[in-house]
ROKOL-668141 format. One record per residue: residue number from 1; x, y, z of N, C-alpha, C in turn. Coordinates in steps of 0.2 Angstrom, whole numbers, plus 5000, padded with zeros to 4 digits. Each point is the difference from the previous one (the first is absolute). Layout:
% ROKOL-668141
> nr/n_X/n_Y/n_Z/ca_X/ca_Y/ca_Z/c_X/c_Y/c_Z
> NUM/X/Y/Z/X/Y/Z/X/Y/Z $
...
***
This chain:
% ROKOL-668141
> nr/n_X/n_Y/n_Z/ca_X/ca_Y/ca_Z/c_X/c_Y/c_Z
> 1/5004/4994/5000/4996/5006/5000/5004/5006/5000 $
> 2/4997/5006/4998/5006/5005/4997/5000/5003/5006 $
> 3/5003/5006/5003/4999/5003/5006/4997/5006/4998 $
> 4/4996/5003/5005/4995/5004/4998/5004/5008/4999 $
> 5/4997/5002/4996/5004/5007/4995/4997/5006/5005 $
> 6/5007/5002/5003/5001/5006/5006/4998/5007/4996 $
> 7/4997/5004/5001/4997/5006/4998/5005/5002/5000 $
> 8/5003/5009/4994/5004/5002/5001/4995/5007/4999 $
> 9/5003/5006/5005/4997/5007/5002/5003/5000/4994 $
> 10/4994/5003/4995/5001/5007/4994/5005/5004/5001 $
> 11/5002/5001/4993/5006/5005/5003/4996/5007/4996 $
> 12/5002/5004/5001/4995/5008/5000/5006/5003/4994 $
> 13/4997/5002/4993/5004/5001/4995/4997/5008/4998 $
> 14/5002/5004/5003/5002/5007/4997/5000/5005/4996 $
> 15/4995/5001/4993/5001/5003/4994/5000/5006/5001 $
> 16/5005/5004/4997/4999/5007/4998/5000/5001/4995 $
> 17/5000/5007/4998/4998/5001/4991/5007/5000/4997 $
> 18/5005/5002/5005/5006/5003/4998/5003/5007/4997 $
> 19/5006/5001/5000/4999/5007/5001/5008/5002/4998 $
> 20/5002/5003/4997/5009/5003/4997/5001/5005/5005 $
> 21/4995/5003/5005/5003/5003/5005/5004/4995/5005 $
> 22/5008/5005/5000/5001/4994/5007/4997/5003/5008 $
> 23/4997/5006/5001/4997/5001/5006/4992/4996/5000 $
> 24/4998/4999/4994/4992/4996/5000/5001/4994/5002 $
> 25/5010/4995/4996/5001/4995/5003/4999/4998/5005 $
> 26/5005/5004/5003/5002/4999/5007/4994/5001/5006 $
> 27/4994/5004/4998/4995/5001/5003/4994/4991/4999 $
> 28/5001/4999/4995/4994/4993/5000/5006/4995/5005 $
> 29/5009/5001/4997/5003/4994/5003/4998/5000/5008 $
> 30/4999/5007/5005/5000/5000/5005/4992/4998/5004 $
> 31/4995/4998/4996/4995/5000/4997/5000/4993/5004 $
> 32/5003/4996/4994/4999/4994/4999/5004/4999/5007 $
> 33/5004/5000/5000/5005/5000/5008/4996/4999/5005 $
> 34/4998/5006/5001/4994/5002/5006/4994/4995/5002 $
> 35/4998/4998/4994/4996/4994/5000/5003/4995/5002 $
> 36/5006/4995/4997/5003/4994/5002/5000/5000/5007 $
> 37/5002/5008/5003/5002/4999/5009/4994/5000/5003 $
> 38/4995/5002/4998/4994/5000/5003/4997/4992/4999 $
> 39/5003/4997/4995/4997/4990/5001/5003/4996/5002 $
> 40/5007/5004/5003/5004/4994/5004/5002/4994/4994 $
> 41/5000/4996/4998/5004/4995/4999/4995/4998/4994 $
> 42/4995/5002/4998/4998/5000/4994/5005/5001/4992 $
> 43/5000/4997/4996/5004/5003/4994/4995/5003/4997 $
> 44/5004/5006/4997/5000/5008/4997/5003/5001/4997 $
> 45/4997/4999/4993/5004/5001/4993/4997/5007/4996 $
> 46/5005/5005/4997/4996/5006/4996/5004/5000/4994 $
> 47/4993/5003/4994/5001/4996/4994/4996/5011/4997 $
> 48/5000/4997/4994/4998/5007/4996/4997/4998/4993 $
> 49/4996/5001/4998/4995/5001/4993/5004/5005/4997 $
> 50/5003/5001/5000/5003/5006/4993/5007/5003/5003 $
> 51/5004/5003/4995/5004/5005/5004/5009/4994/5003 $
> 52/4997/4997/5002/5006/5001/5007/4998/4987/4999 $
> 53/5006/5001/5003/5000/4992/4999/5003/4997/5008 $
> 54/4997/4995/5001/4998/4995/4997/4994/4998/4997 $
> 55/4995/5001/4997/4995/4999/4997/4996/4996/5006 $
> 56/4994/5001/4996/4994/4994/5006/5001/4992/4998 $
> 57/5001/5000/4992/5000/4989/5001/5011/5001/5002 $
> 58/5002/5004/5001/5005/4999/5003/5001/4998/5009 $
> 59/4996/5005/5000/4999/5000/5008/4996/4993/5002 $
> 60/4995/4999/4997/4997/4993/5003/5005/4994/4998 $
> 61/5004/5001/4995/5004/4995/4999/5006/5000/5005 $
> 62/5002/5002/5004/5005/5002/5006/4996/4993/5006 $
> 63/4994/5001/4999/4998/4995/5006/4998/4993/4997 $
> 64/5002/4996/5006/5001/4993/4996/4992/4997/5000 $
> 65/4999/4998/4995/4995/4996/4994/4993/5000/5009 $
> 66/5001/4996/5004/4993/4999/5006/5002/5004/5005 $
> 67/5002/5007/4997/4999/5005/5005/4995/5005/4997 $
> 68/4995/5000/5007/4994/5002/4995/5002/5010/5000 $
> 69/4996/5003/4996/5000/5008/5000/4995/5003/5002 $
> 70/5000/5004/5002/4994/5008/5001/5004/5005/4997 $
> 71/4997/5000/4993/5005/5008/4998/4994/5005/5000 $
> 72/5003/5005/5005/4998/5007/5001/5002/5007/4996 $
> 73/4996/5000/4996/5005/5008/4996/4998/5003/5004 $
> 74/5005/5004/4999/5001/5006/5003/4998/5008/4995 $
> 75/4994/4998/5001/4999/5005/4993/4992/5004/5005 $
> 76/4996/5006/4999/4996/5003/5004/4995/4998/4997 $
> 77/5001/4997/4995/4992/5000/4996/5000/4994/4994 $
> 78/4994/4994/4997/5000/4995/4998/4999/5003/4992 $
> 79/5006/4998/4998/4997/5003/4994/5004/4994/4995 $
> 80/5005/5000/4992/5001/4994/4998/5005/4997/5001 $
> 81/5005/5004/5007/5005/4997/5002/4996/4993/5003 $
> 82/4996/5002/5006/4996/4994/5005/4998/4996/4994 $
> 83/4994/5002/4998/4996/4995/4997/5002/4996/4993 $
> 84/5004/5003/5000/5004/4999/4991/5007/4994/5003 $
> 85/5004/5006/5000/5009/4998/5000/5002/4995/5005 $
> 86/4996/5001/5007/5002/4997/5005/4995/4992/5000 $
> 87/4994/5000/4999/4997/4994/4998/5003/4995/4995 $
> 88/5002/5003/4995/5005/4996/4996/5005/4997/5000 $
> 89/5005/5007/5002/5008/4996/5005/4997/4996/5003 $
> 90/4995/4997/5006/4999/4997/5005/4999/4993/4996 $
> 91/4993/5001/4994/5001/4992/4999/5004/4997/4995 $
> 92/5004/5003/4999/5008/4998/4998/5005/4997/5002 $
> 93/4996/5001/5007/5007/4997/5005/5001/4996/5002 $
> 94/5002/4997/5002/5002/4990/5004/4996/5001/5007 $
> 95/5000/5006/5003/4999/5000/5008/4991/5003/4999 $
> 96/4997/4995/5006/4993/5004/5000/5002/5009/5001 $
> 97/4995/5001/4998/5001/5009/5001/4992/5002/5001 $
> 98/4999/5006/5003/4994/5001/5003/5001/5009/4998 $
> 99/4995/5003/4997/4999/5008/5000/4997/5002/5002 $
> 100/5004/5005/5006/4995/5004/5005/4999/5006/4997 $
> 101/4998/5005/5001/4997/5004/5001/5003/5008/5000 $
> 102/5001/5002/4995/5003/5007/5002/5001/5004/5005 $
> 103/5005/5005/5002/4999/5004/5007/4994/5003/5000 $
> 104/4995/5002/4997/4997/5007/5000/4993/4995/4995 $
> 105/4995/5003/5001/4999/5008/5006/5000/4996/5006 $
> 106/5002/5002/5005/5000/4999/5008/5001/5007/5004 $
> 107/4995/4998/5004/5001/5007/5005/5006/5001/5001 $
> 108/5004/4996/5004/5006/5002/5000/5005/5002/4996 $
> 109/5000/5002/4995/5002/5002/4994/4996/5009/5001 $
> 110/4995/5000/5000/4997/5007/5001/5004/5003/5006 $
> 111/5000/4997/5005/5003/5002/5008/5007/5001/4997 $
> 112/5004/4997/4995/5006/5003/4998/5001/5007/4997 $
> 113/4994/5000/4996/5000/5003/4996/4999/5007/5003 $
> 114/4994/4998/5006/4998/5010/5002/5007/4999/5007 $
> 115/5005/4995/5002/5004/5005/5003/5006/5003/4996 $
> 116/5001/4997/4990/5004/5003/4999/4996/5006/4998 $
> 117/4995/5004/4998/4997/5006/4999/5001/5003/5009 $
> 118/4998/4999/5004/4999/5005/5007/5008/5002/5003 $
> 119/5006/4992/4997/5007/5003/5001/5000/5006/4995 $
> 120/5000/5000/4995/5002/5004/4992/4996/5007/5004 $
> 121/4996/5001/5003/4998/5007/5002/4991/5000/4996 $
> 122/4997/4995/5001/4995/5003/4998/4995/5005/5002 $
> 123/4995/5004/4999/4997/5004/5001/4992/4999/5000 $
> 124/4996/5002/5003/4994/5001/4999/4997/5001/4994 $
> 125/5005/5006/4997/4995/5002/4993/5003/4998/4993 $
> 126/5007/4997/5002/5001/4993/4997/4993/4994/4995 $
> 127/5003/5001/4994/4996/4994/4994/5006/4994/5000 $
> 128/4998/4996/5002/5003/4993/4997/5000/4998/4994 $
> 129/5005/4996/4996/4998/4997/4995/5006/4994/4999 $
> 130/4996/4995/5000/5004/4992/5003/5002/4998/4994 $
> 131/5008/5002/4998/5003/4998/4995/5003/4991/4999 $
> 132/4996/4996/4996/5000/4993/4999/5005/4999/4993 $
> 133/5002/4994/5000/5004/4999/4992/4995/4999/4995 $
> 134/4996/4998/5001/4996/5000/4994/5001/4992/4997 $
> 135/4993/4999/4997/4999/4993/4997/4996/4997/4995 $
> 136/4999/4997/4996/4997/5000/4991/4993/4994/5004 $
> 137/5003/4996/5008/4997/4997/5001/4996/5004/5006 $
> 138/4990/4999/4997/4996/5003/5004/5000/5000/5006 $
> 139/5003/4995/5004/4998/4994/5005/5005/5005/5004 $
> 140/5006/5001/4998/5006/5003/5004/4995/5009/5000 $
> 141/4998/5001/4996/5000/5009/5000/4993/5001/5006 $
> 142/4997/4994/5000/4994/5000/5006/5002/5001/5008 $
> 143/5007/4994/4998/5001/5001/5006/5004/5007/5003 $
> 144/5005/5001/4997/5001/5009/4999/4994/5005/5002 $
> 145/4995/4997/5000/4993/5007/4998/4999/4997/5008 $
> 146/4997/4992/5003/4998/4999/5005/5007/5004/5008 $
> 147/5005/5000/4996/5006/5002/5005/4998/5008/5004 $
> 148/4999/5003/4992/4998/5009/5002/4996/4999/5003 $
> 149/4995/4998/4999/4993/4998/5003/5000/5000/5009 $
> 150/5004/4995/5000/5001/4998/5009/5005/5006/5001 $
> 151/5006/5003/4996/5002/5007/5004/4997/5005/5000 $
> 152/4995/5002/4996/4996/5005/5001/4995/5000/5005 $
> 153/4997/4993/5004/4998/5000/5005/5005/5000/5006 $
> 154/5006/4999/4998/5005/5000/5008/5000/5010/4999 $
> 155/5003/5001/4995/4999/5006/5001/4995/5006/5000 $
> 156/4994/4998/5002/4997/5004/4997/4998/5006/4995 $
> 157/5002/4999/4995/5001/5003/4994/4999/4997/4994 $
> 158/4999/5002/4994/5000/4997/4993/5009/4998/4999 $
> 159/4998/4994/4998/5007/4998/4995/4999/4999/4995 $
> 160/5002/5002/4995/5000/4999/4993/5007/4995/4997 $
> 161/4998/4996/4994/5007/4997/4997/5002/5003/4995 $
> 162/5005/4995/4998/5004/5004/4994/5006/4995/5000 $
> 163/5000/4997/4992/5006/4995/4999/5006/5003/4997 $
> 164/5004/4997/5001/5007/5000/4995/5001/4997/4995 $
> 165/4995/4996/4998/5000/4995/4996/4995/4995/4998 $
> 166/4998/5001/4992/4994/4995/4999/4993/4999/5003 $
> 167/5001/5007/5003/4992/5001/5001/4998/5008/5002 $
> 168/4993/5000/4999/4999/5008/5002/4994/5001/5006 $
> 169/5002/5005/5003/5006/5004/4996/5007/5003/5002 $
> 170/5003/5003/4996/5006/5000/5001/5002/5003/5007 $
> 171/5005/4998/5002/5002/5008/5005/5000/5005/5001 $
> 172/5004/5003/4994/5001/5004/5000/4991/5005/4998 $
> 173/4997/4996/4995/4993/5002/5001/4994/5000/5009 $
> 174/5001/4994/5000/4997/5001/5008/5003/5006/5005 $
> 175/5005/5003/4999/5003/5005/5004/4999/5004/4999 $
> 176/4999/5003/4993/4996/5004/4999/4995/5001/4999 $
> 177/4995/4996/5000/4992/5001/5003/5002/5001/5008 $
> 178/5003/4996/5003/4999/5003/5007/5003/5008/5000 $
> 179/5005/5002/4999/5000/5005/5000/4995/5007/4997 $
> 180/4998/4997/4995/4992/5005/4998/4996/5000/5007 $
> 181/5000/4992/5001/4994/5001/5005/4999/5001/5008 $
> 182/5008/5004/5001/5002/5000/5005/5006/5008/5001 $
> 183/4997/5006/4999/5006/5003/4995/5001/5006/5006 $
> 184/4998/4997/5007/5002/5004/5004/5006/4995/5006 $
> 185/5000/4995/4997/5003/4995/5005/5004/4995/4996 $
> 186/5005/4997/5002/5007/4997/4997/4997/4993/4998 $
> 187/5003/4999/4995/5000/4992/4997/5003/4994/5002 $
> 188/5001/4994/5003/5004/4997/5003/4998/4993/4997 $
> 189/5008/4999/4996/4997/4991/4998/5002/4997/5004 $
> 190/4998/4993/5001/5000/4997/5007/5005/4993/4994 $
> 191/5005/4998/5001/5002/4996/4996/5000/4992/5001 $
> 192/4995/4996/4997/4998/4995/5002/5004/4996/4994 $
> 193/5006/4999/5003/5004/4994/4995/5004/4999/5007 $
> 194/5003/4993/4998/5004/4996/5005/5006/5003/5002 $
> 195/5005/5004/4995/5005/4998/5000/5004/5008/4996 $
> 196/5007/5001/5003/5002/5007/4996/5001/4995/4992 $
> 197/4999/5006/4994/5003/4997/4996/4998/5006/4993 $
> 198/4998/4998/4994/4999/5002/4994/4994/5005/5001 $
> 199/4994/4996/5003/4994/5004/5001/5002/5003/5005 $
> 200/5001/4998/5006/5000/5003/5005/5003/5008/5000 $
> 201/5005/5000/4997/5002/5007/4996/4994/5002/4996 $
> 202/4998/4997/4997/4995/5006/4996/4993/5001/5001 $
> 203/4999/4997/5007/4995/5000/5006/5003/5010/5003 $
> 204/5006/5000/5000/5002/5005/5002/5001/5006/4997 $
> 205/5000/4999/4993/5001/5004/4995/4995/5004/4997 $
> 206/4993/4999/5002/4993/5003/4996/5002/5007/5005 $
> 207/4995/5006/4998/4998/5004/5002/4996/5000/5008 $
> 208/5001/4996/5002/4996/4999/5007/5004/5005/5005 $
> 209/4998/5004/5004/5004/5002/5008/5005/4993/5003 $
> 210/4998/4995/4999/5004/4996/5004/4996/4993/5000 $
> 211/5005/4996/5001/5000/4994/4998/5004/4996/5005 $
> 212/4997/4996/5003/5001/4994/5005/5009/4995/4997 $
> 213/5000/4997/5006/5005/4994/4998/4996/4993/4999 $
> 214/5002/4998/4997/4999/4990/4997/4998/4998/5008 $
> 215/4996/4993/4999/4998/4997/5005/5008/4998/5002 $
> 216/5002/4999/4997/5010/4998/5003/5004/5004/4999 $
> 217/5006/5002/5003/5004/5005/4998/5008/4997/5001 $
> 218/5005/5004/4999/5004/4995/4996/5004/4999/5010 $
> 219/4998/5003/5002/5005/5000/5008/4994/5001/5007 $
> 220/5000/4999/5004/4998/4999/5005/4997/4994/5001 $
> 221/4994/5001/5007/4998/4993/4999/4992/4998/4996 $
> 222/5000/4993/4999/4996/4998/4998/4993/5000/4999 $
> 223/4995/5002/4999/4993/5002/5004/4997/4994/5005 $
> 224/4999/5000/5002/4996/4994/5005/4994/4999/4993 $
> 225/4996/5003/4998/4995/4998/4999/5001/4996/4994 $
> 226/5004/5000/4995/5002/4995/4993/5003/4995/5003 $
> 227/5006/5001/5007/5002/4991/5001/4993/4997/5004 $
> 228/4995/5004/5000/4994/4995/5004/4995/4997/4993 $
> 229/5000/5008/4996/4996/4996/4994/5004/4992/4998 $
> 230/5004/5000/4995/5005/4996/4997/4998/4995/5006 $
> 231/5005/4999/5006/4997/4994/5003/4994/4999/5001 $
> 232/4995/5004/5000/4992/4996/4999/4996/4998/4997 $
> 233/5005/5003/4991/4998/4996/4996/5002/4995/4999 $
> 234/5006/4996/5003/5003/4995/4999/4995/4997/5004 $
> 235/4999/5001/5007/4996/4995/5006/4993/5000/4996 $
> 236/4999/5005/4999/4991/5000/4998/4999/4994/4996 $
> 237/5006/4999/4994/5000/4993/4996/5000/4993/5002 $
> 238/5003/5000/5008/5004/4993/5001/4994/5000/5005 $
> 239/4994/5005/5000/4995/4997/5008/4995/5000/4995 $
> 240/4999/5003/4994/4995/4998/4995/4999/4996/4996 $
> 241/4992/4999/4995/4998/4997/4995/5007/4997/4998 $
> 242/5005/5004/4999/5002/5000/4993/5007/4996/5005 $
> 243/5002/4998/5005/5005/4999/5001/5005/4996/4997 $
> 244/5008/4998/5001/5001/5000/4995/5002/4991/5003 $
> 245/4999/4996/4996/5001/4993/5002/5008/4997/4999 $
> 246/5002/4997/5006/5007/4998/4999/5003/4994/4994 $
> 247/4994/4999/4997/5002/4996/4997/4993/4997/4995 $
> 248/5002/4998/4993/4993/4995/4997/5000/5006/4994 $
> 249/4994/5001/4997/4999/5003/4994/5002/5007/5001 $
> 250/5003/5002/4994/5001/5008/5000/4994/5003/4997 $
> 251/5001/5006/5004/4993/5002/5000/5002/5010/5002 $
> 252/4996/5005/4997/5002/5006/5001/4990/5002/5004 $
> 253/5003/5004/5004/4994/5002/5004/5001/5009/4999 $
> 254/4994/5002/5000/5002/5009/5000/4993/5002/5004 $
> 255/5000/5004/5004/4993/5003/5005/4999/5009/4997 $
***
């Protein structure tokens, strides 16, 4: 009789979009870091969809064939990195793999966002407008719209959007509508990207009074609230539905 097959703890695999900035590097590598000490002895692997290498079916290839995955992008909003790029690397791969759930929206991602606006100096007669990257996928631009949404209620104020990319409207348009519609009080983009980098500069560059830093910045420490997201996307997957099985059919799960 064969001995019974020992469960092996998921290892938690880490996508970011990637980035030629080396401060945006260095901010997701502290990122992923942050995470691993926070699970103790769990394996934490970070991998990137575009830009920066090792690649996602490279990273899953790193772990051996029955070690199962939970890969968590590290991305704010599902659009066709998640549902596209990352479901496909996964069933490509030799090791079960399981796809959680983008950071965002989650309140604590809001909670970040209005302490970076109240550090930056905000104002009462202050117009917000929640600069996102922008996406061709509906699914991600919704989630962008529900994010303002919940800051608009922390803040009690309108938020408006405005992309960088691929969607509208633009930024540098949304910030001037706010500024029309607010022409005695300062425009403040609230910069909802992860990481310094490409955009993140040009998050900075519109005509706005001022403009926030990235959910990461390239030095200090780490926010509590993304090493809490990331690992509870990881846990959410291994306590649910979708958990990922140590062994038997490959199989890709997504919530």
């Amino acid at each position: 009789m064969a001995p019974p097959r020992t469960a092996t703890r998921a290892a938690l695999v880490a996508i970011s979009h990637g980035t030629s900035s080396p401060a945006g590097q260095s901010a997701v590598a502290r990122l992923v870091a942050a995470t691993a000490e926070s699970l103790g002895s769990t394996t934490v692997e970070g991998g990137f969809v575009d830009v920066q290498q090792p690649d996602v079916p490279a990273t899953l290839g790193r772990l051996p064939p029955e070690q199962p995955a939970v890969v968590v992008p590290l991305l704010l909003s599902a659009g066709f990195h998640v549902h596209v790029d990352l479901v496909d690397a996964a069933a490509e791969s030799e090791c079960v793999a399981v796809i959680a759930p983008a950071l965002g929206p989650d309140d604590r991602l809001v909670t970040l966002l209005a302490r970076r606006l109240y550090d930056a100096g905000l104002r009462e007669t202050d117009a917000v407008v929640l600069c996102a990257a922008g996406s061709t996928d509906a699914r991600a631009v919704a989630d962008c719209r529900e994010t303002a949404g919940r800051l608009s209620t922390v803040l009690n104020r309108e938020v408006t959007v405005g992309f960088i990319s691929a969607a509208s409207p633009p930024i540098e348009t949304a910030v001037s509508s706010a500024k029309a519609a607010n022409p005695a009080g300062r425009v403040v983009v609230s910069t909802y990207l992860l990481a310094p980098g490409y955009f993140a500069d040009l998050a900075h560059q519109t005509s706005a009074d001022l403009a926030t830093a990235p959910l990461l910045t390239e030095f200090g420490e780490v926010p509590d609230e993304l090493v809490s997201i990331v690992r509870d996307r990881y846990l959410d997957i291994l306590a649910g539905p979708d958990s990922v099985p140590a062994g038997g059919e490959h199989r890709i799960g997504r919530r």
